[in-house]
N, C-alpha and C positions, 0 to 999 in steps of 0.2 A: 625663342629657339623652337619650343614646341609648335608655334602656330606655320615659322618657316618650313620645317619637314612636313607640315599637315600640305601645303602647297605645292612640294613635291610629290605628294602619292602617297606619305606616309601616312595612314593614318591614325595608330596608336604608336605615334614615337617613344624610345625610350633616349633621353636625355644625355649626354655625357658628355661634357665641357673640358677639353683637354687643357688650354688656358686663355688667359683674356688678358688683352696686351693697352692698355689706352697710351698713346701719343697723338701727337699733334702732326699730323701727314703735310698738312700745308703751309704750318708755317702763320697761321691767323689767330691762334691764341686759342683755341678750342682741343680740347683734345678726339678724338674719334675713337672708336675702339675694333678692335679686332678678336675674333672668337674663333679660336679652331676646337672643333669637336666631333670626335669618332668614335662609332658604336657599329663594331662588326661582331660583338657574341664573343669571341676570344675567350678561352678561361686564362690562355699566359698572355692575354696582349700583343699579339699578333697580328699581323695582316692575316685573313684565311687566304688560301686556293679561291674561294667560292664565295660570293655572295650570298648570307641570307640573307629571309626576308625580310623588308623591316630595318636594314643595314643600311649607316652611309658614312662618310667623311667630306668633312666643308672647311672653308674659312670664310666668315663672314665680318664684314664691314657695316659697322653703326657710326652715323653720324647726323647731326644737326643739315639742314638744308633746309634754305628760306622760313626757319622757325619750325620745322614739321620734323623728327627723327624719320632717318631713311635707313633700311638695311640693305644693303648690298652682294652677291653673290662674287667671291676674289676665285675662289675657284672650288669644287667639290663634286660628287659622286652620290646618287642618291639611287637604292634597289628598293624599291614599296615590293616585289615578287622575289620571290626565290630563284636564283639561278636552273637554269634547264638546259641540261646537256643537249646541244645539237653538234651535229657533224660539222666539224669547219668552225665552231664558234672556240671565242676565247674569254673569261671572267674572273682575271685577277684584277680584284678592288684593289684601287690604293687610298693611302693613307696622307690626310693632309694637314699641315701646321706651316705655321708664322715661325722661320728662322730667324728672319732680321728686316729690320727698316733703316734703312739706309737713303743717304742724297748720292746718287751715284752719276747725276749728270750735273750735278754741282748750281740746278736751280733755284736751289732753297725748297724745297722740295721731298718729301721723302717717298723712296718707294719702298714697295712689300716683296722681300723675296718668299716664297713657301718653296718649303721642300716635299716631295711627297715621295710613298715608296710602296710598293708591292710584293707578292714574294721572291722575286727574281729581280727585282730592278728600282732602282731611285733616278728622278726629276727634281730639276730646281730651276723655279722658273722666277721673270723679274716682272712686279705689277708696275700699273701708272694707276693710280686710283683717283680720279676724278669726280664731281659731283653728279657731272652725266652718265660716268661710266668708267668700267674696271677693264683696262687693257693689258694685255699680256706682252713685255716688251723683246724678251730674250728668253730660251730654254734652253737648257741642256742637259739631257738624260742619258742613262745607257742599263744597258736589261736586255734580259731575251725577249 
C-alpha cells in the first residue's frame, strides 16, 4: 500500500485500510483481494470540504497473473499538495469502498460495485476487473 501512494506523489504516506475483502472475481479457484483505504485527516471521519495534503481514497486490486502478484487501481483519488483555492475551481474528495461483488451479467463472473461519497453527493459505480484491465461498466450518482 505504502509503496502504491509513493507512486502517486505521495510521498510520506500515512496508511489506513478501511477493509480487505478476498474472493474469487473469476471464477478459477484463486482468490484475488480487494483493498479500500481512506486517509483524509478527519478527526470524525468524514469526507472533508478540502483536500489535504498527503490525503487520498482508493480501492485496490491484488491478484496472481502469470505467477507474478499485480496491483491494480479499481478506482481512487490521490492529493500528494494541499488544496489551493482558485476562482472557478472545485475539491471535494471522495471517498471509496468495495459495496459488493456481484455476477450481474450472469457470466460466471463477478463484478466490483464501489460506492463512493463526498460532502454533498454519492456514486456507485459497476467494475469488470480483468487481468489486462479495470473497466468501469455503469454509474449512477447524484450530488450538487
Amino acid at each position: 500500500m505504502r509503496e502504491f501512494l509513493r507512486t502517486k506523489g505521495i510521498e510520506q504516506p500515512k496508511v489506513k485500510i478501511e477493509s480487505i475483502l478476498r474472493v474469487d472475481l473469476d471464477g478459477d479457484g484463486e482468490e484475488e483481494v480487494l483493498i479500500s483505504a481512506t486517509n483524509y485527516f478527519s478527526k470524525d471521519d468524514r469526507v472533508p470540504m478540502r483536500s489535504p495534503a498527503g490525503s487520498y481514497s482508493m480501492v485496490l486490486l491484488r491478484r496472481v497473473v502469470a505467477g507474478k502478484v499485480e496491483t491494480q487501481l479499481v478506482e481512487g483519488e490521490f492529493h500528494p499538495k494541499a488544496y489551493v483555492r482558485k476562482e472557478d475551481s472545485f475539491d471535494a474528495p471522495n471517498a471509496y469502498k468495495v459495496i459488493a461483488t456481484l455476477d450481474l451479467d450472469g457470466d460466471g463472473k463477478l463484478e466490483v460495485v464501489v460506492g463512493s461519497n463526498y460532502y454533498e453527493g454519492e456514486e456507485i459505480t459497476i467494475y469488470r476487473c480483468n487481468p489486462k484491465k479495470v473497466e468501469a461498466l455503469l454509474s449512477v450518482a447524484c450530488g450538487a
